[in-house]
C-alpha positions in Angstrom: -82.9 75.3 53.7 -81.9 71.5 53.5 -83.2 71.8 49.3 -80.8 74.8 49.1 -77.6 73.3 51.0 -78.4 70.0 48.4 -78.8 72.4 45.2 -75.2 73.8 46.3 -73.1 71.3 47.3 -74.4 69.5 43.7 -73.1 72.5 41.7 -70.1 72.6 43.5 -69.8 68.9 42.5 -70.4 69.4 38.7 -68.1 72.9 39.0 -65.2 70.6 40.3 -62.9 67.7 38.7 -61.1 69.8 36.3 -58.2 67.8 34.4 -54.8 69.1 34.7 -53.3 71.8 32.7 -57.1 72.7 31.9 -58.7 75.8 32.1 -60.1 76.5 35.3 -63.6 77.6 35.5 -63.7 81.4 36.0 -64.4 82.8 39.0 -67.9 83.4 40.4 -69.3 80.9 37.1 -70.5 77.3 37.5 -70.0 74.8 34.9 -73.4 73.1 33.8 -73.2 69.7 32.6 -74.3 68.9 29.1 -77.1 66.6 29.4 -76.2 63.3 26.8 -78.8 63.1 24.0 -78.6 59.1 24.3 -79.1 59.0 28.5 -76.0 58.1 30.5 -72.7 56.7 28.5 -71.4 53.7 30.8 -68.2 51.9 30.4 -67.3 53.8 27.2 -63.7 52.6 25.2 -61.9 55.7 23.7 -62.8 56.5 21.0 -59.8 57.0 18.1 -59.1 56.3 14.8 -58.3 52.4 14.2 -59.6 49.8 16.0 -61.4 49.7 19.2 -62.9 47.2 21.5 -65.6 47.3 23.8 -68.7 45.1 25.4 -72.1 45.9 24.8 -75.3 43.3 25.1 -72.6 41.0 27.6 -70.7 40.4 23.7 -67.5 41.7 23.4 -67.4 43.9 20.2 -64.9 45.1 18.3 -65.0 48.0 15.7 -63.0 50.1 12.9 -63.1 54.1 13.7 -62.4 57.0 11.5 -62.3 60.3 13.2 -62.3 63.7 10.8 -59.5 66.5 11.5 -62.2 67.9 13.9 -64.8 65.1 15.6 -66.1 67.6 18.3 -69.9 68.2 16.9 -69.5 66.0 14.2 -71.8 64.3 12.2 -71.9 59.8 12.5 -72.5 57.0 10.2 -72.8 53.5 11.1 -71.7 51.6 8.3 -72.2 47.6 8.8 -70.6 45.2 6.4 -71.5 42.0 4.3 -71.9 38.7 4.9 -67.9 36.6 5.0 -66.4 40.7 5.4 -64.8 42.6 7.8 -65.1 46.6 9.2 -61.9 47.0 7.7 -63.1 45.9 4.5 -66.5 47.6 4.1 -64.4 51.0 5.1 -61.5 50.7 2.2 -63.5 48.5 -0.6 -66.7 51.3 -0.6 -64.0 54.0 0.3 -66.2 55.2 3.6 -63.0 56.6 5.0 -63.8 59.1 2.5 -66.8 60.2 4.5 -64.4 61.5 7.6 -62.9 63.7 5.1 -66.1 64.9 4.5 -66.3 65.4 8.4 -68.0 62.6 9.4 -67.4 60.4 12.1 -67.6 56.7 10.7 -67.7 53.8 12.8 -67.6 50.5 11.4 -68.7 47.8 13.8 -67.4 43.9 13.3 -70.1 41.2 13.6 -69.7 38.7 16.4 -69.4 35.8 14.7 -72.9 34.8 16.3 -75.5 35.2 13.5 -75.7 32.8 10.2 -75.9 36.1 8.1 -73.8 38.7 10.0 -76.0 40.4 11.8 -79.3 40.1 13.8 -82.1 41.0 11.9 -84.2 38.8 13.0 -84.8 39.0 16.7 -86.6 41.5 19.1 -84.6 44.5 19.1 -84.9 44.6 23.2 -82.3 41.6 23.2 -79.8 41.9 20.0 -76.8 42.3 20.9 -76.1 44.5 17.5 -78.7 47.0 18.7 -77.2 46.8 22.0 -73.9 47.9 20.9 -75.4 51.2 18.7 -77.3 51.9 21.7 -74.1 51.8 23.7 -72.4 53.7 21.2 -74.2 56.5 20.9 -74.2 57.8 24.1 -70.2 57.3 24.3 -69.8 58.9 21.1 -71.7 62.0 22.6 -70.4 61.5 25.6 -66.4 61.9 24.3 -67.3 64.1 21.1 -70.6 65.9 21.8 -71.7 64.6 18.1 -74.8 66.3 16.4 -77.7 63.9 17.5 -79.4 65.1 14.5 -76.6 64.0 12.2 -76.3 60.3 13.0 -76.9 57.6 9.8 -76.4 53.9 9.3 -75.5 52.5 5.6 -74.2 49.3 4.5 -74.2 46.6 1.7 -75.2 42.8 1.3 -75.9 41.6 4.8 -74.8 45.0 6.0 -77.9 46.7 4.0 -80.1 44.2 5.6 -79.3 45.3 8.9 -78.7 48.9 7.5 -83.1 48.4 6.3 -83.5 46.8 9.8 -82.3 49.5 11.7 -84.3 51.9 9.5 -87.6 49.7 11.0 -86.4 50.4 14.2 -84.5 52.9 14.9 -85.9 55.8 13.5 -86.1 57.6 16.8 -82.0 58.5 16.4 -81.0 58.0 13.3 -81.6 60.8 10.4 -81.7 58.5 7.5 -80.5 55.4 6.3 -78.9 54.2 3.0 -79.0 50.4 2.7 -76.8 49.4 -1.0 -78.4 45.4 -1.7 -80.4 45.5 1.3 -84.4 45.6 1.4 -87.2 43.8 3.7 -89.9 40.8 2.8 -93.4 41.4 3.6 -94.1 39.4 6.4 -90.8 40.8 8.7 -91.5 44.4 8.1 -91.8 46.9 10.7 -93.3 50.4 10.6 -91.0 52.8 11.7 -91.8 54.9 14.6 -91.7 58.1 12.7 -91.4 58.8 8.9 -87.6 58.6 7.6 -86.1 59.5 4.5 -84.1 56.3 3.1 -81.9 56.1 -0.2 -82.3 52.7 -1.7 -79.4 51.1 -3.9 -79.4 47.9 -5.7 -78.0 46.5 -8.8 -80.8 45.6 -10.8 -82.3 42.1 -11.5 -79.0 40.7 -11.3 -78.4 42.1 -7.5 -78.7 38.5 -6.2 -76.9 36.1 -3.7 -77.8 32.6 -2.7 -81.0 32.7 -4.9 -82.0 35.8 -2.7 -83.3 38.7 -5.1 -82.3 41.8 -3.2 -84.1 43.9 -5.9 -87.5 42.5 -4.6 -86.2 43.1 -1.4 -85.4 46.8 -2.0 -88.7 47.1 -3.8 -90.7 45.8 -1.0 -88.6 48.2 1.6 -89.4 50.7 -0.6 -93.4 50.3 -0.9 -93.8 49.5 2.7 -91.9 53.0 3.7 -93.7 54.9 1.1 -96.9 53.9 2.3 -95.3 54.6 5.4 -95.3 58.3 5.0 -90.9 58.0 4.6 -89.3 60.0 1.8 -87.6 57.2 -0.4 -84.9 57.6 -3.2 -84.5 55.0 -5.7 -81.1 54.3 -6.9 -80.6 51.2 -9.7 -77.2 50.8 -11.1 -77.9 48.1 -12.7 -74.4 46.0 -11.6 -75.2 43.3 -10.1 -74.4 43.0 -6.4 -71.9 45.4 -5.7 -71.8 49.2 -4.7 -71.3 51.6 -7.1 -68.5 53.5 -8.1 -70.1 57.0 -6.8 -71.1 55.7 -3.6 -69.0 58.0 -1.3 -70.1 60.7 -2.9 -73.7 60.0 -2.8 -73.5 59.2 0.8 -72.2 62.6 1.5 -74.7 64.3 -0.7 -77.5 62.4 0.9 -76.5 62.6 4.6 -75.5 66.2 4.3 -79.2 67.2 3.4 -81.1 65.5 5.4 -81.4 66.1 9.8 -83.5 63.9 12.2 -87.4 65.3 12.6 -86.7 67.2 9.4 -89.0 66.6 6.1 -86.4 65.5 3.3 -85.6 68.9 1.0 -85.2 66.1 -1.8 -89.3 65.4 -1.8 -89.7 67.0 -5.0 -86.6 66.2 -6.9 -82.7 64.9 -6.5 -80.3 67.1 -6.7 -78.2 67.5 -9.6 -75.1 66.1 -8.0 -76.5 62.8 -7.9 -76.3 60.1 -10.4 -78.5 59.5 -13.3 -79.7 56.4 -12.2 -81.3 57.8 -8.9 -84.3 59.2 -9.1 -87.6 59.4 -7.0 
C-alpha cells in the first residue's frame, strides 16, 4: 500500500506544473516525462539564436547559437574554431549558419582563453573543461529542444579540426560522425574510439601547413588509425592549402544528413554524386 500511495503521489507530481496559458493535461491522462538521452540537464542557459553564456567544468563559457525555423527534434553540430578565431567567425567565414537552414541546430562554442592552441586536446577527457561543456550541452539542448540524439556531429578547422579529430577519439558514444577540415592525429596521442564512426576527412594537400605542422600527415594518420579501426573514412583533398573549401556547407549537410549514430555509413561503397570530385573513399 505505502509502494502504491508513493507511485501516485509521484505521477501526480510529473502530471502537475503546467505553464500558464498552456494546455492542460486532459482529464483522466498523466503526463509521462521524457527521459533525457544525455542524463539530467542542470543549470541549463536558454538556448536562442546569438550569443549565450554559461559554466560548465567551473569555466565560464560563452558560445554562438543558430537555431533553424523549427529546433524541436532537430538535428546538432558542434562546430569549434581555429586557433587566434572566434565562434562568430568559424560560423560566417565557412558559412555554418547555412547548416540551420538546412535544419540543423549549430552551436559554436568560444575557447576559454586557457589552452596554447584553442582547445584541449591534450588532457584526460574526465577533466577538460571543453568536454565538460559538450557534456553539459547536450543534455540542455535535449532538455529545451528534445534534439535527435542520433543526429548530433562536431566539425571544425585548424585547431578546431584538431579538437573536431579528438572528439571523434572520444566521443563516439554521442556523436554520429565527425568532419574535422585541417585536423588529423599523430601516432603516439591516438585513441581508439569506443565504437566504429564514420568521419569525413578535409585537408588541403601538401601545402595544408601551419607553424611547420603538416596537417596532411596528420589527416593521413587519423585516417589509417580509424580505418584499421573498423570506422568508415572519406577522404577529401582540395588541394588549397590551409583553408576550407568553397563547397564546405554543402558537404557538411550531405554528409551529416546520411549518416545516424549506431548506423553503418550508406557511403561504404561509394560517395554520392553530390559530393565533390576531390572526395573519394
Amino acid at each position: 500500500m505505502r509502494t502504491q500511495t508513493l507511485l501516485f503521489s509521484v505521477l501526480m507530481a510529473c502530471s502537475t506544473g503546467t505553464e500558464e496559458g498552456s494546455d492542460s493535461t486532459p482529464s483522466g491522462t498523466t503526463t509521462v516525462p521524457v527521459e533525457n538521452p544525455y542524463g539530467e540537464a542542470k543549470n541549463c542557459p536558454v538556448i536562442e539564436t546569438g550569443t549565450i553564456s554559461t559554466k560548465a567544468g567551473g569555466v565560464d563559457r560563452t558560445l554562438e547559437i543558430e537555431l533553424p525555423a523549427n529546433p524541436q527534434g532537430a538535428p546538432v553540430v558542434f562546430a569549434w574554431h581555429w586557433l587566434g578565431g572566434n565562434a562568430t567567425e568559424i560560423l560566417d567565414w565557412m558559412h555554418l549558419r547555412d547548416l540551420a537552414d538546412a535544419g540543423y541546430i549549430v552551436v559554436a562554442p568560444e575557447a576559454d582563453g586557457s589552452q596554447l592552441f584553442e582547445w584541449n586536446t591534450f588532457d584526460d577527457t574526465s577533466d577538460n573543461a571543453d568536454f565538460a561543456l559538450l557534456d553539459k550541452m547536450l543534455p540542455c539542448l535535449s532538455d529545451q529542444f528534445n534534439i535527435d540524439d542520433k543526429a548530433v556531429f562536431a566539425t571544425g578547422h585548424s585547431a578546431g579540426g584538431l579538437m573536431t579529430s579528438f572528439l571523434t577519439m572520444h566521443r563516439s558514444d554521442v556523436l554520429a560522425a565527425t568532419a574535422p577540415f585541417s585536423g588529423g592525429t599523430d601516432s603516439w596521442s591516438y585513441d581508439s574510439p569506443a565504437q566504429p564512426i564514420p568521419v569525413l576527412v578535409t585537408w588541403g594537400g601538401v601545402s595544408d601547413t601551419y607553424g611547420g605542422y603538416s596537417f596532411q600527415d596528420a589527416s593521413q594518420t587519423l585516417m589509417d588509425l580509424l580505418t584499421d579501426d573498423g570506422s568508415s573514412v572519406y577522404a577529401c583533398d582540395h588541394g588549397g592549402g590551409h583553408i576550407w573549401p568553397d563547397e564546405t556547407p554543402d558537404m557538411l549537410v550531405q554528409f551529416f544528413d546520411d549518416h545516424r549514430l549506431g548506423e553503418e555509413s550508406p557511403w561504404k561503397n561509394g560517395l554520392p554524386s553530390g559530393m565533390p570530385s576531390f572526395c573519394g573513399l
